[in-house]
N, C-alpha and C positions, 0 to 999 in steps of 0.2 A: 358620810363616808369620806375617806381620805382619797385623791384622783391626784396621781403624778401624771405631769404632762414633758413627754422631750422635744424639743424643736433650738434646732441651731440654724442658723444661715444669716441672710442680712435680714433687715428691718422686716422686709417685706414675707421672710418665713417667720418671722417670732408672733406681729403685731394680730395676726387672725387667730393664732394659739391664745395671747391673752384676751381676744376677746370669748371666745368660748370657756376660757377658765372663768371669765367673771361672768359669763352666764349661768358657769355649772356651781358658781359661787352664791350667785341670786337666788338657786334653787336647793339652797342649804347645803351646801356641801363645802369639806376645806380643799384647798386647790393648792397645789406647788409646781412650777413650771420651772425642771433643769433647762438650762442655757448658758450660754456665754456670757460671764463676767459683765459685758459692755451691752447687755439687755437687762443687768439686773435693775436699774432706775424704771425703765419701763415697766419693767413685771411688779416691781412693790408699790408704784404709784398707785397702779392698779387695784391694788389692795389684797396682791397675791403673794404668797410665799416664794421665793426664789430657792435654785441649788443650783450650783456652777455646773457647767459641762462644757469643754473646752470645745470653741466651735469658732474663733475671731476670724473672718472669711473677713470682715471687713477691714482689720488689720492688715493679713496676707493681702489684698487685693491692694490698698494700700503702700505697702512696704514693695508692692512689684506692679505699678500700674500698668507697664506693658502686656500683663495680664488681658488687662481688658479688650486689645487693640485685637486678642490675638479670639473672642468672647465669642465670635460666630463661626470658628474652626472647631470643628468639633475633635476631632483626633489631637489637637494639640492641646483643647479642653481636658479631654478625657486623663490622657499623661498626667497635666496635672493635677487634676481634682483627687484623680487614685491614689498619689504619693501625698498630698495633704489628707485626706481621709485616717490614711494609714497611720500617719505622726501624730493625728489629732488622738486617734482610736486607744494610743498607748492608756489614757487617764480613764478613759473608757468606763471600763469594769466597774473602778474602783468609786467613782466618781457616782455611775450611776444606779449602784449597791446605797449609797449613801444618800442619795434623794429618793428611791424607793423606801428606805424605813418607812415601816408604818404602814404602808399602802397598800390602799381594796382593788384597785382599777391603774391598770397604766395605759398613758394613748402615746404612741410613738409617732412622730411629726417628719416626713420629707424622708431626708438621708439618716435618720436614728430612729425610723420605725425596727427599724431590726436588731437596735439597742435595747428600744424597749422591750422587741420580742424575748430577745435573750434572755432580759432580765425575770421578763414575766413564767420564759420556761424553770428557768434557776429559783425561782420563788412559788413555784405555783398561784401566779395570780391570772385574771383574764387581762387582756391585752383588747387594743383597737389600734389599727391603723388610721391615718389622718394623711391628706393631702390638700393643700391649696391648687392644686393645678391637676389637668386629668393626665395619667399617668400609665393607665390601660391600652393596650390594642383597641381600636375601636374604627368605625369608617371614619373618622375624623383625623386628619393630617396628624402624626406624632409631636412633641413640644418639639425634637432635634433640630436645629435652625438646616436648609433646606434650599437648595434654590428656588426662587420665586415658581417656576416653574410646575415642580412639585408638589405645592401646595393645591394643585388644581388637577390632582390623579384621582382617579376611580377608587371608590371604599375597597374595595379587593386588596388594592394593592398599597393601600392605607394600613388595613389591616396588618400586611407585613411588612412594612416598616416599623409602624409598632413594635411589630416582637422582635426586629432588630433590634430596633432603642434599646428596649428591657434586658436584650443580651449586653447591647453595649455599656447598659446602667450597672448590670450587673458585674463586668467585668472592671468599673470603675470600685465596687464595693467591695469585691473577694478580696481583697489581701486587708482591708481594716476587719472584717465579721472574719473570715475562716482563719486567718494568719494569728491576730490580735482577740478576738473580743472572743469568742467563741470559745476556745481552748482557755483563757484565762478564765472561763466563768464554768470551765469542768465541763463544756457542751461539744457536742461533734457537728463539724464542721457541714455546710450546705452540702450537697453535690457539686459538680463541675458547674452544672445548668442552672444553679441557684434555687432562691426557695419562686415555689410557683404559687403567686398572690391570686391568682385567677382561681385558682382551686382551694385555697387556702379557708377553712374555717371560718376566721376573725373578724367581724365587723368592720367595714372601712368607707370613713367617713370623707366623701370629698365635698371640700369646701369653698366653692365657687359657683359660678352662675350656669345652671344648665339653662340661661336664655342667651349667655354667651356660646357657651359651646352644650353642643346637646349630647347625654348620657348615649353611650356604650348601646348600641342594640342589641347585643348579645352579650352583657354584661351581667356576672353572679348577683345572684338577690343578698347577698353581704354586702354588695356596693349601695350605697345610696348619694348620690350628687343632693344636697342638703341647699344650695346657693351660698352666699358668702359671709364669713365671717369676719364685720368690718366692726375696727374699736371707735366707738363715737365721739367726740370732743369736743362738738361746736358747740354744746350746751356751756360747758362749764370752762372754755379756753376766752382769754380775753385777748383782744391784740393789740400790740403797741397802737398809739396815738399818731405815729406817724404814717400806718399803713391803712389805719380807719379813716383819716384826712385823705389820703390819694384815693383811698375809692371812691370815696363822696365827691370829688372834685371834678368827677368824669364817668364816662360811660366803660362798662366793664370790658374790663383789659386783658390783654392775651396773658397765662401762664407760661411761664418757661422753668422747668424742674425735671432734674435728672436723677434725680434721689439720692443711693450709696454708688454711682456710676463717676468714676473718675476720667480727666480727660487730661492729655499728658501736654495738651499747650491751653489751657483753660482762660487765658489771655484772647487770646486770636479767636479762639470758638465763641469766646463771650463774644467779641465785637460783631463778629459775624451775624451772633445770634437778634442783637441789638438792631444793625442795620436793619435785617429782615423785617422785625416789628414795623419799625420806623419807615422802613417803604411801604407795608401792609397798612399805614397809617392808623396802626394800634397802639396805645399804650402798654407798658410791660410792667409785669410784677413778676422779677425775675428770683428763685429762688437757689441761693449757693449750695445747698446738700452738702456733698461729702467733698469736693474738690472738684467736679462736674464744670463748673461756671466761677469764674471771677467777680469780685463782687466792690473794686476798691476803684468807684466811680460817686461822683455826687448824683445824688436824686434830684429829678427836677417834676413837673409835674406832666411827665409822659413817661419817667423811667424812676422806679423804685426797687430796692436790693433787699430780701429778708434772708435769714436763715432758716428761715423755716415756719411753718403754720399747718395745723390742722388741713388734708384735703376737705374733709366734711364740712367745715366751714368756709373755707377759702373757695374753695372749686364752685360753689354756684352763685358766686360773685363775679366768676369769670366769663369772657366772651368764647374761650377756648385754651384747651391747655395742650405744650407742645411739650413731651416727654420720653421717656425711655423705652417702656410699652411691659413697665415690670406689672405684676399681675394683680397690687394693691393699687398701686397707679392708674390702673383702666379701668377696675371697678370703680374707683371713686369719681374719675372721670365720669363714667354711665352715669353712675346714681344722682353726679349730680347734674346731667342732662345737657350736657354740654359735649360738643365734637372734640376729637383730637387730632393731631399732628405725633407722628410716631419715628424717633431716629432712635430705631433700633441698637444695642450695646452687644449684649450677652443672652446666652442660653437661649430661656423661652421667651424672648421681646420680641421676637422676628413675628411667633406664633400670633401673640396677644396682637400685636400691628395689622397681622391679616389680616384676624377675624375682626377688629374694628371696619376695616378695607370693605369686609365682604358682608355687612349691617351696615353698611353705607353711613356710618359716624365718622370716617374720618378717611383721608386722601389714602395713595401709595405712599409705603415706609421709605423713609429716605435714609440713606447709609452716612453716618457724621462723618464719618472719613472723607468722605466728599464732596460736602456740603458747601453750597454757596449762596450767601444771602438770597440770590435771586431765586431760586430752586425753594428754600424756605419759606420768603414772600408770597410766592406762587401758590404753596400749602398753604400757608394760612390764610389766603384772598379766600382758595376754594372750602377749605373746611369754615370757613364764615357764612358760606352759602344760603340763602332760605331754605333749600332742599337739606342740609346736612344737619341743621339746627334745630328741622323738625323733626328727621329722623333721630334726633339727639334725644328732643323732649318725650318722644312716643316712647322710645328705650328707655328713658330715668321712668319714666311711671311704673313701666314693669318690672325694670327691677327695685325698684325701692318697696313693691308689693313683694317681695321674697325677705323672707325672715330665715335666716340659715343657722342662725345661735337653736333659737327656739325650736327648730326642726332637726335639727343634731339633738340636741338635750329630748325629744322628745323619740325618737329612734332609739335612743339608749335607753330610755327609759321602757321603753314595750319590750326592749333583746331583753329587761331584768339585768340590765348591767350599775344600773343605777336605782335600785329595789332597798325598802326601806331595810329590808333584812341584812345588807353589810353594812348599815350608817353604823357608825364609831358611838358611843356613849357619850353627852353631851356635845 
C-alpha cells in the first residue's frame, strides 16, 4: 500500500519520520514523505520518495537568528510561530493534494498533523497522528519552557497547564488550518476551542521513550507511546581519517554539538566552550552544525572541529556530550549510555534537560546566555562522575531494549490500517 507521510520542522522533526518510513518500507510497503525542500537528500538517501511541503524553519531561524535569543519566551515564541505557520500554510493545500496522489494511509507529523487531517477528510482516507514528543495533558510537566520552579508541581496542576499549552498551541495554528488550509480544501473550519485530540478517533502514535518520560495515566487507548524512532547510520557511515586518528590517540573525549541551534557571537561561545573542556582536562570533538560554534581553529591532539557525524556512531565513543537538549539529541545521548551537559536554546530543551536532571544522567541546565567557562567545567567535572556514568549505562541498556519502529508498524498493523486488503497491485 502506498503511506504518505507529512512532517516539517528541523532535522530533529523529519529524521524519526524517515526512520519509520523505512521501517514501514521494510515491511513492503511504498513510502513518500512531504517535507521541506532542504530534507529532501535526507528522505531519498533513505530510499524514500519525497514531495515538497514548504516548512524551511531552518532558513527563517537562520535569516533571523535573534530568533533564538528570544526560544524560551514563550509569548514572543508564540507571535511568531503563528505568523510563519500562516505564510507557510498558503502552498498548503495544494502542495499537499499532490503528495497524497495515490494514497491508502496518511500520517500527519508535529505541526501538519492536521494537514494531513484535512487532507485525509477531503479524500476519504484514514489518517494517524504522529508525535516525537508528548503532547497530552498528562501529570508530567507540559514541553512549554517554564521556570525551573514549576517543573516540580503536583500532577493536578500539571495536568492544567497541559491544557493551557494545547489552548496556547492551538491559538498558534487557527489562522494557518481555519483561515488558510481548511476553507481552501472546501472544509469547515475547527471551533474557537479547536479540534479535541483526546477524544478524537485516530490513531496516534507517540514516538519516544516512555522510559524517558512515562505515558499519560489517563490517556485514550488511540494513544500508544511506541519509544523512539532513531535513523541508524553507524553501520554504513565511514569517517574521515582525521577524526578516527584523534580518537585512537586518546581517551574518549567530551562532545560539544548544538545541532540546527544558531548563536549570534559563535566566536566568543566557541572559545568559551573550548576553555571549559580544557580546564575539565578533556579533549574535545567539537561539532559546527548549523552556526551554533565556530569552527576556524587548527586541530591539535586535544581539540578537533567536524561538521558533523552520525550521533549513533559517534556518541558511544564519547566520555559525554554537551548539547542543546533537542529531543533526537537526548535520545541518542541515552542510547548510547553516556551523561549529558544541557544549555538549553528553544521550545522543549528546557523539558528534555530536566528530565535528564531528574534520571540523574546529567547536572542542572545551564542558560548559554550566561555561560561561563568555569560554570561549564564545573558540568562537566560532575556529569563525568562514577555515579552519573553508571546511571548513564544502566539507562542505554533499557532503552536500546525498546524498539519503537517495529512497535508502531506493528500497532498499525492490528488497527488493520496496514492490512494486506489496501496493498496497491505489485
Amino acid at each position: 500500500m502506498q503511506i504518505v507521510i507529512f512532517t516539517i520542522g528541523t532535522e530533529g522533526d523529519v529524521r524519526p519520520l524517515v526512520s519509520l518510513g523505512c521501517g514501514l518500507k521494510q515491511a513492503g510497503h511504498q513510502v513518500r514523505i512531504a517535507s521541506d525542500p532542504g530534507c529532501a537528500g535526507l528522505i531519498e538517501q533513505a530510499g524514500l520518495e519525497f514531495a515538497p511541503l514548504s516548512g524551511d524553519f531552518i532558513g527563517w531561524m537562520r535569516a533571523d537568528q535573534a530568533l533564538q535569543k528570544q526560544g524560551l519566551a514563550v509569548f514572543s515564541m508564540v507571535r511568531a510561530f503563528q505568523q510563519r505557520l500562516r505564510d507557510l500554510a498558503q502552498t498548503w493545500p495544494e502542495q499537499g493534494r499532490r503528495a497524497a496522489e495515490g494514497a491508502d494511509l496518511l500520517i500527519g507529523n508535529g505541526m501538519v498533523f492536521l494537514l494531513a487531517e484535512a487532507l485525509a477528510e477531503t479524500l476519504g482516507l484514514p489518517v494517524v497522528e504522529t508525535q516525537v514528543v508528548p503532547t497530552l495533558p498528562s501529570h508530567n510537566p507540559p514541553l512549554m519552557p517554564m521556570p525551573t520552579w514549576m517543573y516540580g508541581l503536583p500532577p493536578a496542576a500539571n495536568y492544567l497547564l497541559g491544557h493551557m499549552v494545547r489552548r496556547m498551541v492551538w491559538h498558534v495554528f487557527r489562522p494557518a488550518y481555519n483561515d488558510v488550509v481548511r476553507p481552501t480544501l472546501g472544509l469547515a473550519p475547527y471551533s474557537r476551542r479547536g479540534p479535541n485530540s483526546a477524544t478524537s478517533p485516530h490513531l496516534k502514535l507517540f514516538g519516544y521513550s516512555p522510559t524517558l518520560v512515562e505515558p499519560g495515566r489517563n490517556w485514550p487507548k488511540t494513544v500508544h507511546v511506541t519509544g523512539p524512532w532513531t535513523l541508524e547510520e553507524a553501520e554504513s557511515w565511514q569517517p574521515p581519517v582525521r577524526l578516527q586518528r584523534f580518537l585512537e590517540a586518546g581517551p574518549p573525549p567530551v562532545y560539544v554539538g548544538f545541532g540546527s541551534m544558531f548563536n549570534h557571537d559563535a566566536e566568543a561561545f566557541t572559545a568559551t566552550v573550548i576553555k571549559a573542556v580544557r580546564q575539565a582536562g578533556k579533549r574535545l570533538v567539537l561539532a559546527r552544525g548549523w552556526g551554533g560554534l565556530a569552527a576556524d581553529f587548527a586541530d591539535d591532539d586535544q581539540v578537533i572541529a567536524i561538521e558533523r557525524a552520525p550521533h549513533d556512531w559517534l556518541f558511544p565513543r564519547m566520555a559525554l556530550a554537551v548539547h542543546h537538549g533537542g529531543a533526537g539529541t537526548t535520545i541518542a545521548a541515552c542510547r548510547a549510555a553516556i551523561p549529558s551537559v544541557v544549555l538549553p536554546v528553544f521550545g522543549d530543551q528546557l523539558f528534555w534537560a530536566l528530565r535528564l536532571q531528574k534520571l540523574g544522567v546529567a547536572p542542572s541546565p545551564i542558560a548559554r546566555e550566561t555561560l561561563t567557562s568555569d560554570m561549564l567545567s564545573a558540568a562537566i567535572r560532575m556529569a563525568d562522575s562514577l555515579p552519573m556514568r553508571q546511571r548513564a549505562e544502566q539507562l542505554g541498556k533499557t532503552l536500546n531494549a525498546e524498539r519503537g519502529v517495529e512497535t508502531a508498524i506493528a500497532i498499525l498493523e492490528r488497527a488493520g490500517l496496514l492490512s494486506s486488503a489496501y496493498r496497491r497491485a505489485g
